[in-house]
BAFI-3210 file (N, C-alpha, C; in Angstrom, 3 decimals, decimal comma, padded with zeros to 6 digits):
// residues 179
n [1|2|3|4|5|6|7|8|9|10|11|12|13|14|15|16|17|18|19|20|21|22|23|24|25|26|27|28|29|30|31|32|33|34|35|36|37|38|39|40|41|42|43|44|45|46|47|48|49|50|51|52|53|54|55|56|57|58|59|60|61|62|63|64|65|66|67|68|69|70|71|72|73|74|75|76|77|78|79|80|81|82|83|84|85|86|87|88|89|90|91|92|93|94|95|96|97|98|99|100|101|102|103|104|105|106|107|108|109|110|111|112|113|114|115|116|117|118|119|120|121|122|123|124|125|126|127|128|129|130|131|132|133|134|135|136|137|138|139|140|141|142|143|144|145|146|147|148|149|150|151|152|153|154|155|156|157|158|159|160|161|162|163|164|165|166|167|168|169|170|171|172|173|174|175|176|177|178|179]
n.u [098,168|099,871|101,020|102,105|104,019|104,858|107,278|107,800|110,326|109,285|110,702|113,756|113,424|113,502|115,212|112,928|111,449|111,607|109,186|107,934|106,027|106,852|105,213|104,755|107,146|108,419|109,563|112,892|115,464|116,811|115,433|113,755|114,653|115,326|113,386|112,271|113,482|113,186|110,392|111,152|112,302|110,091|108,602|110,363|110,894|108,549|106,484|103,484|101,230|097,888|096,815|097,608|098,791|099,566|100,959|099,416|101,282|103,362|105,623|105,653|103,018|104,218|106,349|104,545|103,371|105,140|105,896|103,624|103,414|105,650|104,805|104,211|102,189|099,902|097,321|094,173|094,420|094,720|094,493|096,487|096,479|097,842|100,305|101,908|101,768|101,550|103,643|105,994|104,368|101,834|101,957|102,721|100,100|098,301|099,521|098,860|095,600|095,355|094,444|093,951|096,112|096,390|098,335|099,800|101,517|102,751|103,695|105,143|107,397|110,787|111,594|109,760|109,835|112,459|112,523|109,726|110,026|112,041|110,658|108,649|110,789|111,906|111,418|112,974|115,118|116,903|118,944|117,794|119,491|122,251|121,676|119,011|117,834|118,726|116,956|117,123|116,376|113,492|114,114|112,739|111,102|110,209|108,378|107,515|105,039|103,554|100,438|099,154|097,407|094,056|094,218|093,728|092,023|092,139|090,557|090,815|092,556|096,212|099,051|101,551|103,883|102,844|100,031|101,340|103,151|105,324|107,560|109,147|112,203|112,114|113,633|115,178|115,426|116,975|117,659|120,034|119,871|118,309|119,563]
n.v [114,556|112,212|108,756|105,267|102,845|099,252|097,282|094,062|091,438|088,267|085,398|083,346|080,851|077,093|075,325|074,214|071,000|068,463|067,794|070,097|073,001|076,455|078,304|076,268|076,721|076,345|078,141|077,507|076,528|078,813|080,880|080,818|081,062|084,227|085,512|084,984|086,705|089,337|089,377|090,583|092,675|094,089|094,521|095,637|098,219|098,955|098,347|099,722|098,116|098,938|096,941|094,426|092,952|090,081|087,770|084,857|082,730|080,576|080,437|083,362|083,561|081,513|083,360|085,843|084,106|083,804|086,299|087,151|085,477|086,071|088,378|090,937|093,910|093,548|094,618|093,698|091,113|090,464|088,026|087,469|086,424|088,235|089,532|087,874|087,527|088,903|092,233|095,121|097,274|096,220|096,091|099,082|099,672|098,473|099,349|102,299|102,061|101,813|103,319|106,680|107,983|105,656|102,534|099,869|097,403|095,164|091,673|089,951|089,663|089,635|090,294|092,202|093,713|095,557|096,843|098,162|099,796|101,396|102,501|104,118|106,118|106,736|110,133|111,121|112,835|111,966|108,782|105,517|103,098|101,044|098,409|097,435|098,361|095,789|094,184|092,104|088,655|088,456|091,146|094,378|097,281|100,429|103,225|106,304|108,123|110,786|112,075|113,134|116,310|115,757|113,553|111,546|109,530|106,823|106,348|104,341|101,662|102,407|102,820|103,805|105,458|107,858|108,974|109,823|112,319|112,801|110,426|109,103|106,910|105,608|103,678|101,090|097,561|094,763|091,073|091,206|093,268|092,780|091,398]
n.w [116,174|117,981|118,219|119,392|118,038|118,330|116,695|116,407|116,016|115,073|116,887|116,934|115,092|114,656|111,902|108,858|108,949|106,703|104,764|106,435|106,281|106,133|107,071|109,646|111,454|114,403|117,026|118,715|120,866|121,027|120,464|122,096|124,326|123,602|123,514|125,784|127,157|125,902|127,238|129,810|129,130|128,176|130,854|132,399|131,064|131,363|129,667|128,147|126,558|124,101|121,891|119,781|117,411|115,661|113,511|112,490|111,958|113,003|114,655|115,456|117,230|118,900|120,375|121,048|122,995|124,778|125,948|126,617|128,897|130,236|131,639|130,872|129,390|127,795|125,612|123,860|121,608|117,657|115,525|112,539|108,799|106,732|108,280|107,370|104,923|103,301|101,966|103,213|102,601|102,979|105,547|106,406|105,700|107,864|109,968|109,139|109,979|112,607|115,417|116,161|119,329|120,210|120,995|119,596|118,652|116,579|115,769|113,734|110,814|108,979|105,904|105,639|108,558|108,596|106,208|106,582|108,838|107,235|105,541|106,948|108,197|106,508|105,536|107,891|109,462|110,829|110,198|110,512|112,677|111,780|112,654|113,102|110,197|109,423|111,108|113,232|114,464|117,285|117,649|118,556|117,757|118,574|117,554|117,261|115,581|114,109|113,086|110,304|110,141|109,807|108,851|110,799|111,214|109,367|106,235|105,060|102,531|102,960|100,900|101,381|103,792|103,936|105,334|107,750|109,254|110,610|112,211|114,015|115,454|118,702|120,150|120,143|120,265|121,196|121,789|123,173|124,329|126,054|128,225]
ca.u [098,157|100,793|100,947|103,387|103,704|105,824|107,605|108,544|109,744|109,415|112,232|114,695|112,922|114,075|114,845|111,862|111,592|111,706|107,706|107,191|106,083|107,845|104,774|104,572|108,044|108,525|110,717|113,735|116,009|117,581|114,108|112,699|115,235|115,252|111,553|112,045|114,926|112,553|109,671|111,761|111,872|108,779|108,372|111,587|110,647|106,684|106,033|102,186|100,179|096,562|096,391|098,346|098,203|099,865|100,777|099,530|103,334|103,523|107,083|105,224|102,322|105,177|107,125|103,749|103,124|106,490|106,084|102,758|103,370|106,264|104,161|103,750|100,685|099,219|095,940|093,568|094,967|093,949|095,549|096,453|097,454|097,976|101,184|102,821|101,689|102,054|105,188|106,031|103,451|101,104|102,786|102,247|098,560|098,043|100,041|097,860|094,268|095,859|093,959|094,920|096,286|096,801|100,077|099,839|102,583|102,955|104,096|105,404|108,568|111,325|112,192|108,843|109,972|113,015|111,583|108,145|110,813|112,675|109,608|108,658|111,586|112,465|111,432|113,273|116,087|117,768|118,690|117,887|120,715|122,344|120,809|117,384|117,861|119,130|116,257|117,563|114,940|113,283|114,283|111,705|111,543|109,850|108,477|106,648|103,939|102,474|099,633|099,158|096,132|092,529|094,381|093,975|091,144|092,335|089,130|090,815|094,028|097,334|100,467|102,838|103,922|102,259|099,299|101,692|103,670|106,118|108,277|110,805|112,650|112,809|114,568|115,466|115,899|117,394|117,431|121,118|119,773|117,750|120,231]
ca.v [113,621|111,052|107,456|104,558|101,190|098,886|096,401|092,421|090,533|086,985|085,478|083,073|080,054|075,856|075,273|073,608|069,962|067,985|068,237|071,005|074,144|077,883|078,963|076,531|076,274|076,742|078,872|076,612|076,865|079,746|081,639|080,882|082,506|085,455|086,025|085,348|088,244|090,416|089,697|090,656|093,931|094,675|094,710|096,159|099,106|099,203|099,309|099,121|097,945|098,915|096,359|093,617|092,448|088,884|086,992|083,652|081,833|079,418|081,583|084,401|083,219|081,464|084,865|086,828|083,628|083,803|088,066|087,742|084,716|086,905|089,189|092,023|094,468|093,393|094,487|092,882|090,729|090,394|087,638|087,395|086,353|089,211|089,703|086,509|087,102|091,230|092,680|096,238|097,941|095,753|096,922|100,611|099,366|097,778|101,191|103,316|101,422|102,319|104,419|107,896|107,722|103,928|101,870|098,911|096,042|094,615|090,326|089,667|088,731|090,254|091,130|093,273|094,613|095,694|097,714|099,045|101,012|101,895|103,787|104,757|106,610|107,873|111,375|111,794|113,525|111,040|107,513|104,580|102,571|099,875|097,148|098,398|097,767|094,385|094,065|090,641|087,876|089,019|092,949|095,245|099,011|102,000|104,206|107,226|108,882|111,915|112,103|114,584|117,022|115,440|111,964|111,053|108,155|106,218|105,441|103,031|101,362|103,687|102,043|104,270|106,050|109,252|109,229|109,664|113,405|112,269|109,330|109,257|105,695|106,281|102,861|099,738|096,751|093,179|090,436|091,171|094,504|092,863|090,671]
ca.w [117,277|117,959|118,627|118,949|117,228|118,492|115,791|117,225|115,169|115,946|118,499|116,184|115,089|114,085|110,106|108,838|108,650|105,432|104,434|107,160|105,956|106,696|108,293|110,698|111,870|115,732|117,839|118,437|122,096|121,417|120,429|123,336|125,801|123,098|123,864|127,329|127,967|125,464|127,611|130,918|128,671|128,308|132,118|132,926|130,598|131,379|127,994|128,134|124,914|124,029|120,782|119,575|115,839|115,582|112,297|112,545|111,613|114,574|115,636|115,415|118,038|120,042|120,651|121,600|124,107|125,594|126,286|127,628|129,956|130,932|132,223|129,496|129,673|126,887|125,677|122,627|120,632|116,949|114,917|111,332|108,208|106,100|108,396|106,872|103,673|102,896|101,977|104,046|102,389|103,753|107,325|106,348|105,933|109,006|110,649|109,057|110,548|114,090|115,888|117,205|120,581|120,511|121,395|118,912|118,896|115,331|115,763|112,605|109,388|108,211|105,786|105,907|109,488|108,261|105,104|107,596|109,589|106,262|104,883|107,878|108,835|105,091|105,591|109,075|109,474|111,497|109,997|111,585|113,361|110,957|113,005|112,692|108,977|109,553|111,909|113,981|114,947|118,664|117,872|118,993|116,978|119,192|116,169|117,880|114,504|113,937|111,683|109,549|110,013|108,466|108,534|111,925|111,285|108,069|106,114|103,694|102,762|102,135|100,207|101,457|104,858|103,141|106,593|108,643|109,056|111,078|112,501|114,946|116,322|120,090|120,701|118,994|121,253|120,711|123,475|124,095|124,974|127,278|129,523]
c.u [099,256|100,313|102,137|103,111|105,248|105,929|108,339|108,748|110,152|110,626|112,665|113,803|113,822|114,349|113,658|112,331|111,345|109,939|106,982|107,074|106,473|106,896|104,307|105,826|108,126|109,932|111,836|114,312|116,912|116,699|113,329|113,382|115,582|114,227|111,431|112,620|113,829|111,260|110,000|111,747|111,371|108,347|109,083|111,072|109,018|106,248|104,562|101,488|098,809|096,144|097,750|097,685|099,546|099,774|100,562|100,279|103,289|104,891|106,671|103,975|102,979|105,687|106,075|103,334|104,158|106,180|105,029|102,815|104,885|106,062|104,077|102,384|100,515|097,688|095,626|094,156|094,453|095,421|095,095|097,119|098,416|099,643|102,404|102,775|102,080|104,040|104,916|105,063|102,108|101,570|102,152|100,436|097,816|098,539|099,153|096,115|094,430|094,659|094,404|095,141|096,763|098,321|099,363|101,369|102,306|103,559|105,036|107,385|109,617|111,710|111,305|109,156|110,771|112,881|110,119|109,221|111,955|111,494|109,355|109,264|112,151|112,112|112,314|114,708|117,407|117,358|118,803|119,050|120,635|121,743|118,723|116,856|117,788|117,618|116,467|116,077|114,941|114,054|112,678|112,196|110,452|109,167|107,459|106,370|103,464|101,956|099,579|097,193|095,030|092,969|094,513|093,107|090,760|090,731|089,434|092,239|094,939|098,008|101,309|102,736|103,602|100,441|099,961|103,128|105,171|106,970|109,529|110,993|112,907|113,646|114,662|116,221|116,151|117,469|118,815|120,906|119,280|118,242|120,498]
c.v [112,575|109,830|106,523|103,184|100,669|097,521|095,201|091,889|088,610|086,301|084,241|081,568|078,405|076,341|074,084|072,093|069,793|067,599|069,071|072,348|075,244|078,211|078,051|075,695|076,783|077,476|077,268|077,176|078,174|081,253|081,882|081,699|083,798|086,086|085,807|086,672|089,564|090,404|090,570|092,442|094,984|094,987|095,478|097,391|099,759|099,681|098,543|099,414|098,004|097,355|095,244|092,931|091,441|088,290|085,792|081,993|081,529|080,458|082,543|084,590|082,689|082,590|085,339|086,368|083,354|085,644|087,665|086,759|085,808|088,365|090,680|092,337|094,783|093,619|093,540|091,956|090,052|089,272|087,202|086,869|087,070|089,569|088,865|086,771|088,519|091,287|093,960|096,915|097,531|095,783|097,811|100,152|099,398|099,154|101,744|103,146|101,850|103,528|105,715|107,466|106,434|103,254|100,695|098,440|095,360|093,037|089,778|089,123|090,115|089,635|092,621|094,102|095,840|097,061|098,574|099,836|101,539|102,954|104,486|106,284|107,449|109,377|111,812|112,162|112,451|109,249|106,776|103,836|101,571|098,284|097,113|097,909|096,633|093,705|092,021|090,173|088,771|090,500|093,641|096,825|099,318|102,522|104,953|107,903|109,380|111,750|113,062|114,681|116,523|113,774|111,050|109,612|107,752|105,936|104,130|102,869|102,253|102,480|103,191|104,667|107,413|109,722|109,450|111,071|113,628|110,665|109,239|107,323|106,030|105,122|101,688|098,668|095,269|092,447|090,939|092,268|094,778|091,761|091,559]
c.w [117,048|118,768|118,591|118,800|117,697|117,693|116,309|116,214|115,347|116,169|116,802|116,557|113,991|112,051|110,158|108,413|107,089|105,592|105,470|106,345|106,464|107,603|109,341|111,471|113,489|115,918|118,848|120,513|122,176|120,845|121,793|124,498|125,368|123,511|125,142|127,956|127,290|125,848|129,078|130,360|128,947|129,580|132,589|132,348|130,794|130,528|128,232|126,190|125,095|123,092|120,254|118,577|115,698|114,324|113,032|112,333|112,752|115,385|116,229|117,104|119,661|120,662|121,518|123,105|125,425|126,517|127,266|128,762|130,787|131,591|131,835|129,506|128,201|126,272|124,405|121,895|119,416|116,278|113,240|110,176|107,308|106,550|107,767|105,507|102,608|103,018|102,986|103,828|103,238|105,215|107,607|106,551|106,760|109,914|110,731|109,654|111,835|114,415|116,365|118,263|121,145|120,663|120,773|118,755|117,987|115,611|114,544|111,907|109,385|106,737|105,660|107,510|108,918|107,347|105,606|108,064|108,561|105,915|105,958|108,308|107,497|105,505|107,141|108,894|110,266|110,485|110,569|111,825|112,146|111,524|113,028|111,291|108,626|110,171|112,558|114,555|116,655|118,840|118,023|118,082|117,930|118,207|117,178|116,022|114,739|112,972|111,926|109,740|108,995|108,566|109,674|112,208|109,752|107,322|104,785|103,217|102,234|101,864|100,484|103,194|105,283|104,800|107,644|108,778|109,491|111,914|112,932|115,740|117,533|120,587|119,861|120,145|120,536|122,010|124,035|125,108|126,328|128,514|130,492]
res [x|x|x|x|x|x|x|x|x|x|x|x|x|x|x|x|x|x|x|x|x|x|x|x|x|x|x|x|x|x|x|x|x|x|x|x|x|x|x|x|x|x|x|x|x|x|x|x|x|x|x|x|x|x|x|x|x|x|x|x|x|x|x|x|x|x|x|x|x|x|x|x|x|x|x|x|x|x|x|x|x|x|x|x|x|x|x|x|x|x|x|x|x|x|x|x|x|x|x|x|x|x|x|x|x|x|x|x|x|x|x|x|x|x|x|x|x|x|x|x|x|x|x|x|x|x|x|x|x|x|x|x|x|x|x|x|x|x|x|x|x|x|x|x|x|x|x|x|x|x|x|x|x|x|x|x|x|x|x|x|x|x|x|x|x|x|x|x|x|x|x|x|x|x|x|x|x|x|x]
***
């Protein structure tokens, strides 16, 4: 069975003030019309979401509230910290919990985006685009997954991209992509 996860990662946020902390730095003026053009996107493309898993990093929350006021078919949204605080593995993790059939929308950091669509994509035959790698604030990754036979309803955490049989990038978007 296949499914697709789509990877945000939050729109381009201020430097932190002098006694502000990283996670709760805001999306700055040139975040906010990143996450506006990449909510225009989401509409433009009718990318519909079942699930939406949100780090709790103030940027991170900003971004998701920019998409869905831009009118993004958004379903559930679960929010967390684990995304702020996990390296990629903790990605794959969160991947692998997915349900069959589901369209989940990941919120989250790089340099864990970045490295989630590195493992990811290791066994495919095709490598991902050099910006992909880079993964730029307010980029979006596509990843369409096949699970592998017997592993279609995780019962407990993986550390690798080893649940998952296949992995193809069907698009990789940035805001410029979306003027």
């Amino acid at each position: 069975m296949t499914f697709t996860i789509y990877l945000l990662r939050h729109a381009h946020a201020a430097w932190a003030q002098p006694g502000e902390r990283d996670f709760d730095r805001s999306l700055d003026e040139r975040g906010r019309k990143d996450a506006h053009r990449m909510a225009n996107l989401f509409v433009r493309h009718d990318l519909t979401i079942d699930h939406v898993v949100c780090s709790t990093a103030r940027r991170c929350v900003e971004t998701l509230e920019v998409i869905q006021a831009g009118g993004a078919l958004l379903g559930e949204v679960t929010f967390t910290d684990r995304l702020y605080a996990n390296d990629h593995h903790g990605y794959v993790n969160e991947i692998a919990s997915v349900k069959s059939g589901e369209s989940v929308l990941f919120v989250g950091h790089n340099p864990m985006m970045a490295d989630t669509v590195a493992a990811l994509l290791a066994a495919s035959e095709t490598a991902p685009p050099k910006k992909a790698l880079s993964f730029p604030t307010a980029a979006l990754a596509v990843i369409e997954l096949e699970v592998q036979a017997g592993g279609d309803e995780p019962t407990g955490p993986r550390r690798t991209a080893a649940p998952f049989s296949k992995a193809r990038l069907m698009h990789f978007f940035t805001p410029k992509d979306a003027k």
